[in-house]
C-alpha positions as CSV (number, residue, x, y, z in Angstrom):
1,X,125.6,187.1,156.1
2,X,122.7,188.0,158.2
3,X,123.1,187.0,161.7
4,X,119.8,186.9,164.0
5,X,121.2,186.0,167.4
6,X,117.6,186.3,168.6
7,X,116.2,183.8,166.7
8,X,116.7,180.5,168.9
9,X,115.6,182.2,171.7
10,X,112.1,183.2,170.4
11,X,112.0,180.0,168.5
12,X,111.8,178.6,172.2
13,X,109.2,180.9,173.9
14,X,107.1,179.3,171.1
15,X,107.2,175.9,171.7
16,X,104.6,176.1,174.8
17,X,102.5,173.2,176.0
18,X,98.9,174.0,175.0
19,X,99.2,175.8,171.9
20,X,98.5,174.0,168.5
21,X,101.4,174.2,165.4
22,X,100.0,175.1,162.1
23,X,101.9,174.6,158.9
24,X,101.1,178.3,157.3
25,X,101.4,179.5,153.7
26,X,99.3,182.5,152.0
27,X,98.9,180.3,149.0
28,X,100.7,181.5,146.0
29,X,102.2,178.8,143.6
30,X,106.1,179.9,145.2
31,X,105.0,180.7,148.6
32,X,107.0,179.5,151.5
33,X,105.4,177.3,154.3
34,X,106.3,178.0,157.8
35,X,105.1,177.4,161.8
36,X,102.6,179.1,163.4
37,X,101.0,178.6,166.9
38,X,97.9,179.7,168.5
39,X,96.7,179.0,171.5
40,X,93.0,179.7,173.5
41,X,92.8,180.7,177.0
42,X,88.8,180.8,178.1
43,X,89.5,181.7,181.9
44,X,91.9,184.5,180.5
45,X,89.4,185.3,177.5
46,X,92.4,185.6,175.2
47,X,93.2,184.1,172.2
48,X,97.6,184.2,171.6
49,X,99.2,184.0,167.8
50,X,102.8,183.6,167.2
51,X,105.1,183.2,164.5
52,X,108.6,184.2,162.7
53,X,108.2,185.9,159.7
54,X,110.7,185.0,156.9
55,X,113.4,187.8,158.2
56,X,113.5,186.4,161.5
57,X,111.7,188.6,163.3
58,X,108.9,187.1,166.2
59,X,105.8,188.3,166.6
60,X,103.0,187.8,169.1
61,X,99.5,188.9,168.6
62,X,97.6,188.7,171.6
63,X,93.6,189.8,171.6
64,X,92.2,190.7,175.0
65,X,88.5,189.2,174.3
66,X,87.1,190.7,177.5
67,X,88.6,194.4,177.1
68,X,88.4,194.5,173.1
69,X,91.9,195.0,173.1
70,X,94.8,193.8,170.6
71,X,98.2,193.8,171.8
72,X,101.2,193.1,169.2
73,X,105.1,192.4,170.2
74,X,107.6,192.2,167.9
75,X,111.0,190.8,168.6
76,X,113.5,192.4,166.2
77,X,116.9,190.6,165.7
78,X,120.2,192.9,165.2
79,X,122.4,192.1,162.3
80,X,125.3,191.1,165.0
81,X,127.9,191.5,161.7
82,X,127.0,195.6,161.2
83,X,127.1,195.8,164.9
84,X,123.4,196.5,165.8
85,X,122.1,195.7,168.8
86,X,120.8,192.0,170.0
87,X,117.2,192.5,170.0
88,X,114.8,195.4,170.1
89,X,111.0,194.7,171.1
90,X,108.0,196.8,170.3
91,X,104.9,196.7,171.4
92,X,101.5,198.4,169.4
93,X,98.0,198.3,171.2
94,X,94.9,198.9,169.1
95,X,91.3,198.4,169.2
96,X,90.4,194.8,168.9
97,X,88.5,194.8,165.3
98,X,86.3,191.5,166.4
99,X,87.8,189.1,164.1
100,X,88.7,186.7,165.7
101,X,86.2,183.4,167.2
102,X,86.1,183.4,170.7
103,X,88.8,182.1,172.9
104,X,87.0,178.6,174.2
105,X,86.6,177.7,170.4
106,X,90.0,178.6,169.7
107,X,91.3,176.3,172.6
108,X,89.5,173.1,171.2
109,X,90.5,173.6,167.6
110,X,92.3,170.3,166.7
111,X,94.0,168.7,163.2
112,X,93.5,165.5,162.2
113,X,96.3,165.9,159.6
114,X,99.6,168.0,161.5
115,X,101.4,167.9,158.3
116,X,98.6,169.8,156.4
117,X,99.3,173.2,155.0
118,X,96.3,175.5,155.7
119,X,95.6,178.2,153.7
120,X,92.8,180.7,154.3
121,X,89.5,181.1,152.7
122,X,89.6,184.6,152.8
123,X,92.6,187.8,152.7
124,X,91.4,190.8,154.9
125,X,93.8,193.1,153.4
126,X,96.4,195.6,155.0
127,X,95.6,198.1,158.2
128,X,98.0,200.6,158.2
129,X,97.9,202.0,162.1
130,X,100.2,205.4,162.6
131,X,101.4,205.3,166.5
132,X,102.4,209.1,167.7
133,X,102.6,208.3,171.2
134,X,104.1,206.2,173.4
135,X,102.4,204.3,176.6
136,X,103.0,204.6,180.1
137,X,103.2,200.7,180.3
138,X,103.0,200.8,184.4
139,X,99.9,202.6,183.8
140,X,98.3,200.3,181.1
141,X,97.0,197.6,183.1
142,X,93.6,199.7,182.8
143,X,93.8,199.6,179.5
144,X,94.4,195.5,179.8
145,X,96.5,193.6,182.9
146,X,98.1,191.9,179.6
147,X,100.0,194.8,178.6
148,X,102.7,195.4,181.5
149,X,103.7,191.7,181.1
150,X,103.8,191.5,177.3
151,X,105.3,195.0,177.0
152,X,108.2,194.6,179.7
153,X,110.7,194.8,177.2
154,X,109.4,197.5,175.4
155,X,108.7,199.8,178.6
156,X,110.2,203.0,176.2
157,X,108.7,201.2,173.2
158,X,105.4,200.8,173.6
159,X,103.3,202.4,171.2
160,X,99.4,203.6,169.8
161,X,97.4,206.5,169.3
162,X,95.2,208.9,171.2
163,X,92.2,207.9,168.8
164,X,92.6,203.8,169.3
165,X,92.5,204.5,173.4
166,X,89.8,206.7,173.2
167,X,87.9,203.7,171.4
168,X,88.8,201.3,173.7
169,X,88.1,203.8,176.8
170,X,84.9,204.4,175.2
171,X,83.9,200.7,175.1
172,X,83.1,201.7,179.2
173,X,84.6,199.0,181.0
174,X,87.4,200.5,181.4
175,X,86.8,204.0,182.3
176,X,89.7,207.0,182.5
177,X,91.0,209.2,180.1
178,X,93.8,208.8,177.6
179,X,96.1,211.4,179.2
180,X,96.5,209.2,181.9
181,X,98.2,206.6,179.8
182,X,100.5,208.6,177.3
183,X,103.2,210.4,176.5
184,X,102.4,212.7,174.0
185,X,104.9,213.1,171.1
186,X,102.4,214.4,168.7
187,X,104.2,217.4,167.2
188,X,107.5,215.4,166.6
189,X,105.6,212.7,164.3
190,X,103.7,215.0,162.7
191,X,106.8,216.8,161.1
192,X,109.0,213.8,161.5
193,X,110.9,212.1,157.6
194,X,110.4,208.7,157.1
195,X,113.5,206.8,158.0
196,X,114.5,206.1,154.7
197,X,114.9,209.3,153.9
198,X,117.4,210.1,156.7
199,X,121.2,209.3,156.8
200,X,121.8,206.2,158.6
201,X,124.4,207.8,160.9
202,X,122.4,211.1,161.4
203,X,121.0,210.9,164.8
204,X,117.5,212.8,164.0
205,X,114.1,211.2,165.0
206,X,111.9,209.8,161.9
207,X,109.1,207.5,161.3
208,X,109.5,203.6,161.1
209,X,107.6,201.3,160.0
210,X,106.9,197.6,160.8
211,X,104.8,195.3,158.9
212,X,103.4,191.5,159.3
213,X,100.9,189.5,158.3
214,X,99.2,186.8,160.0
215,X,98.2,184.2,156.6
216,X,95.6,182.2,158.6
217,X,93.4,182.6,161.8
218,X,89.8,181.7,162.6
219,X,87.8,184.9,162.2
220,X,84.2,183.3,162.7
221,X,82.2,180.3,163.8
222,X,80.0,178.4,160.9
223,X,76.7,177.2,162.3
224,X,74.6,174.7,160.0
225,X,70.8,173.4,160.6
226,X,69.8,169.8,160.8
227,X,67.1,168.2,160.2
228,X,64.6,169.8,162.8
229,X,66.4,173.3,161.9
230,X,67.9,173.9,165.1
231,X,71.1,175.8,164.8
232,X,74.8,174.3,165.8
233,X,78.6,175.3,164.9
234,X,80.0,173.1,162.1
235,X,83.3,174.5,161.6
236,X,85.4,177.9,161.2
237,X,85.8,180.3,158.4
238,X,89.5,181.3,157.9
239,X,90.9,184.8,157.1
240,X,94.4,186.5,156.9
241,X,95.5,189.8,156.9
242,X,98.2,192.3,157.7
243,X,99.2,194.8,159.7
244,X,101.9,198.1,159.3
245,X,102.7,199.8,161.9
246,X,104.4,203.3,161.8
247,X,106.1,204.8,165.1
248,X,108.5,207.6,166.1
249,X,112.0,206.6,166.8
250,X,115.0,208.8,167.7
251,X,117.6,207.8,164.7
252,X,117.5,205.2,161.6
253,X,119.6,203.5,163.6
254,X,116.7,202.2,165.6
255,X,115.0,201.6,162.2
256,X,117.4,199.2,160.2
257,X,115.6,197.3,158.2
258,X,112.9,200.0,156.8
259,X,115.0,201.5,154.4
């Protein structure tokens, strides 16, 4: 028996006024359906995802509109019957890839059928993002002011890559260099075994990976023509996609459930 002691406790940071519940399912004849909420905040420019994937595990996808930014926490339950730990939270920050409709839109996006599964018109695929080095999360408010808050619980977990800060440095609002905000590990990841590879009990550092997939999220506006062919929205397209993250951790036993 797998006990996520976790689980009720992310279940109710979901359940936030303001944010709309889908019904979710990637469309295969056997897929499951489950909850998924997102949310628009136009004075924050942000737009907020959230979900449980089937293992129990929360995630929240934040995209910082105004700093091109894309912040992902995962919530990772312990099995409580092996003895693991309660909960571990990583954090990944990455380029925003501009997928996503702007956060005013996404804050009047409304159902006229809750009970309807949505399914999206389009799969994006999987972006596999390697993470060698850790954030200084005090520090990462240049990056976005979204990250100390969102990260707080993953102040030694917080990962990305000298290449996706340099991106997001480079998009010149923020200004700075990368050494400012990491902790180079680059040398230890690079020679580093996949977890799976290593002895559980064996207390040597090896690559984990985590992996989600978000099965449905506006990724652009439609605009149609009337009659005098002026130009208006008329509706959303819809995408999914998913996401693997690999980072450094000191022992599989920070790495469970990649094996």
């Amino acid at each position: 028996m797998r006990i996520r002691g976790v689980f009720f406790l992310y279940l109710g940071l979901l359940t936030i006024n303001g944010e709309l519940l889908i019904n979710i399912s990637k469309g295969t004849e056997k897929a499951s359906v489950f909850h998924q909420y997102i949310s628009g905040n136009s004075t924050a420019d942000t737009v907020t995802i959230k979900f449980l994937t089937p293992d129990g595990v929360g995630v929240q996808q934040v995209v910082d509109l105004k700093n091109k930014v894309s912040i992902s926490v995962y919530t990772v339950p312990g099995e409580q019957d092996l003895g693991e730990y309660g909960y571990q939270v990583f954090c990944f920050v990455s380029l925003f890839t501009g997928d996503m409709i702007p956060a005013e839109a996404v804050n009047k996006l409304r159902q006229k059928n809750s009970g309807t599964v949505r399914v999206a018109e389009e799969h994006r695929g999987t972006t596999v993002q390697d993470n060698p080095v850790k954030l200084i999360v005090p520090r990462s408010s240049h990056i976005s002011a979204l990250i100390p808050s969102l990260c707080r619980e993953a102040r030694d977990a917080t990962y990305s890559s000298e290449h996706e800060i340099k991106k997001i440095l480079g998009n010149g609002a923020h200004g700075g260099s990368p050494s400012e905000f990491i902790k180079k590990n680059l040398h230890a990841y690079e020679t580093a075994d996949r977890c799976d590879r290593v002895d559980r009990n064996e207390e040597k550092p090896c690559i984990c990976s985590i992996s989600s997939c978000v099965w449905w999220f506006p990724c652009s506006l439609k605009f149609c023509r009337n009659m005098d062919g002026e130009e208006h929205r008329c509706g959303i397209r819809t995408c999914s996609k998913c996401t693997s993250n690999r980072f450094l951790v000191s022992s599989p036993l920070f790495c469970t459930w990649d094996r």
